[in-house]
C-alpha positions as CSV (number, residue, x, y, z in Angstrom):
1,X,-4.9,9.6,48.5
2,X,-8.1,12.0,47.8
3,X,-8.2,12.1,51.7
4,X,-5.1,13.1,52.7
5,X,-5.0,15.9,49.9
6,X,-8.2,17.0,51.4
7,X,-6.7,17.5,55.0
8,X,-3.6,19.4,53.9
9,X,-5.9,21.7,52.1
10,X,-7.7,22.6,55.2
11,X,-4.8,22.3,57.0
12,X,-3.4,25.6,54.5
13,X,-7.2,27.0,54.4
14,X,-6.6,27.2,58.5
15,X,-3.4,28.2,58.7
16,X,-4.3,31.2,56.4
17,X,-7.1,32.4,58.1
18,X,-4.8,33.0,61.0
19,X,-2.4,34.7,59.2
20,X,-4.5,37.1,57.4
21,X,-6.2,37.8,61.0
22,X,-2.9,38.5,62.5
23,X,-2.2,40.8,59.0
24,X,-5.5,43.3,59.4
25,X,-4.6,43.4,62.9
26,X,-1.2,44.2,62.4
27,X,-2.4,46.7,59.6
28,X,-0.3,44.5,57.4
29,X,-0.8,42.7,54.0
30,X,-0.5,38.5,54.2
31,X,2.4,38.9,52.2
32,X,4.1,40.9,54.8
33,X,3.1,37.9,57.4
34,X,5.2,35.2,54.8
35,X,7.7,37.8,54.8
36,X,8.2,37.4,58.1
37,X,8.2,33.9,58.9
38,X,11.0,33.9,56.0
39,X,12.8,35.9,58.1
40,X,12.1,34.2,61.8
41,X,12.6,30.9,60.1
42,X,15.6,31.8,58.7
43,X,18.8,30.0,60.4
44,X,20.8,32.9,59.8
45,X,19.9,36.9,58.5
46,X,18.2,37.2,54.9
47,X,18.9,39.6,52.6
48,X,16.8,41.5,50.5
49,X,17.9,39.6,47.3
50,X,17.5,36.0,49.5
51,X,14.3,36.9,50.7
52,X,13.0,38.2,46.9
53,X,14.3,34.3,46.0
54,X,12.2,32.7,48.8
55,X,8.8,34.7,47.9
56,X,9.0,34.7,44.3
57,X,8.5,39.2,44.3
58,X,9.8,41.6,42.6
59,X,13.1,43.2,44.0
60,X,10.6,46.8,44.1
61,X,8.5,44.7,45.1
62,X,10.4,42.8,48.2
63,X,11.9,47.0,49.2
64,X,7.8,48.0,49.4
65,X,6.9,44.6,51.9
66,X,10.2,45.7,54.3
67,X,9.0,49.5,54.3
68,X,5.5,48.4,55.8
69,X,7.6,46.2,57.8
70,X,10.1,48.2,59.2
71,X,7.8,50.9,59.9
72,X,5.3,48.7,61.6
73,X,8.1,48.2,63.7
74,X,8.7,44.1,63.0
75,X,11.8,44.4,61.8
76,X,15.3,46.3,61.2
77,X,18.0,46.3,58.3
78,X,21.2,46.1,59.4
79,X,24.5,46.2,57.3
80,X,26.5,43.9,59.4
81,X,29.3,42.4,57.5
82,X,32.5,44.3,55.7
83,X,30.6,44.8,52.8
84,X,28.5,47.7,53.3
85,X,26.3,47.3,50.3
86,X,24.9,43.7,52.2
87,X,21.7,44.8,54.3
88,X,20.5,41.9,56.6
89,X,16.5,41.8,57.9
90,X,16.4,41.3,61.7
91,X,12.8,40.6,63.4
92,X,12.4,43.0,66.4
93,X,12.0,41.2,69.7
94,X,9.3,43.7,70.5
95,X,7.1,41.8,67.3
96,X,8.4,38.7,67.7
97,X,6.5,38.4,71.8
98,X,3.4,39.7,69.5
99,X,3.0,37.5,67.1
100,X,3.5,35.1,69.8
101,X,0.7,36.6,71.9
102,X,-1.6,36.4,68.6
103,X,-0.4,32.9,67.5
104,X,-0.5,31.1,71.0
105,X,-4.2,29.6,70.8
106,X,-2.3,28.2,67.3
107,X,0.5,26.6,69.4
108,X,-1.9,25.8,72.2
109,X,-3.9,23.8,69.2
110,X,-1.0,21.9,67.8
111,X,0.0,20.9,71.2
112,X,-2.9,19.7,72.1
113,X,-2.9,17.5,68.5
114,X,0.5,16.3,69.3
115,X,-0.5,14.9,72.5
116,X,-2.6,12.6,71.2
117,X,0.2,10.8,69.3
118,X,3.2,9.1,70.4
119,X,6.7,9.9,69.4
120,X,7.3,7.1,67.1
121,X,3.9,8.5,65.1
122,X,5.2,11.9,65.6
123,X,8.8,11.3,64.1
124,X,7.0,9.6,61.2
125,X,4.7,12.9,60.7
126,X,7.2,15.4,61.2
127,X,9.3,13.2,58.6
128,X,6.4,13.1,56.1
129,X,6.0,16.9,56.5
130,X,10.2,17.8,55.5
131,X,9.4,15.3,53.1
132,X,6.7,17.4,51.5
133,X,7.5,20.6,52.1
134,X,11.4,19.9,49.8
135,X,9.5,18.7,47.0
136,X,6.7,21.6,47.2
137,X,10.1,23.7,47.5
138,X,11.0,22.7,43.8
139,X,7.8,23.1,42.4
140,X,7.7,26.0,40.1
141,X,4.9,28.7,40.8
């Protein structure tokens, strides 16, 4: 449907603009901000070589982004487990109550979108949306 494909690309054209405001304001590059939500989306710590997997960069590439990072002060490498040689990426608290701050009219938005279905239409939305984003997840670039 010519319509719906329409919507999700404004829907992306949106959500971008955001996240390359919150990027110059953070003195950041965009691909810092996907960085990131990789690594607060995560259900457990990414590694480097994970994270290089999920963004499709170069390991040199993937050390640069967590430099900027790191020194920005949004997150910290750890090496948590026995194996010394694994380094985990950890968001700081500090930036995670930021991006919050910056992203809340985005929340505030969505919520106020969401209200105006029911949960029945909701379900069916958020199913259509997992739906979409495993097979986008198994396109190659």
């Amino acid at each position: 449907m010519l319509a719906f494909a329409v919507q999700l690309r404004r829907t992306t054209r949106e959500v971008n603009r955001l996240v390359h405001g919150f990027a110059s304001a953070q003195g950041l590059h965009p691909t810092d901000i996907a960085a990131l939500t990789a690594v607060l989306d995560s259900p457990e710590p990414l590694t480097p070589g994970r994270l290089r997997e999920h963004l499709g960069l170069t390991s040199g590439a993937v050390t640069a982004c967590l430099d900027r990072l790191e020194k920005a002060g949004h997150i910290r490498r750890s090496r948590e487990s026995a194996d010394r040689r694994v380094v985990h990426i950890h968001y700081v608290d500090d930036a995670r109550t930021a991006a919050r701050r910056y992203f809340r009219p985005l929340a505030e938005a969505t919520g106020r979108a969401m209200e105006r279905f029911d949960e029945d239409e909701l379900a069916v939305a958020l199913r259509f949306l997992a739906e979409l984003n495993e097979e986008l997840g198994g396109l190659a670039p």
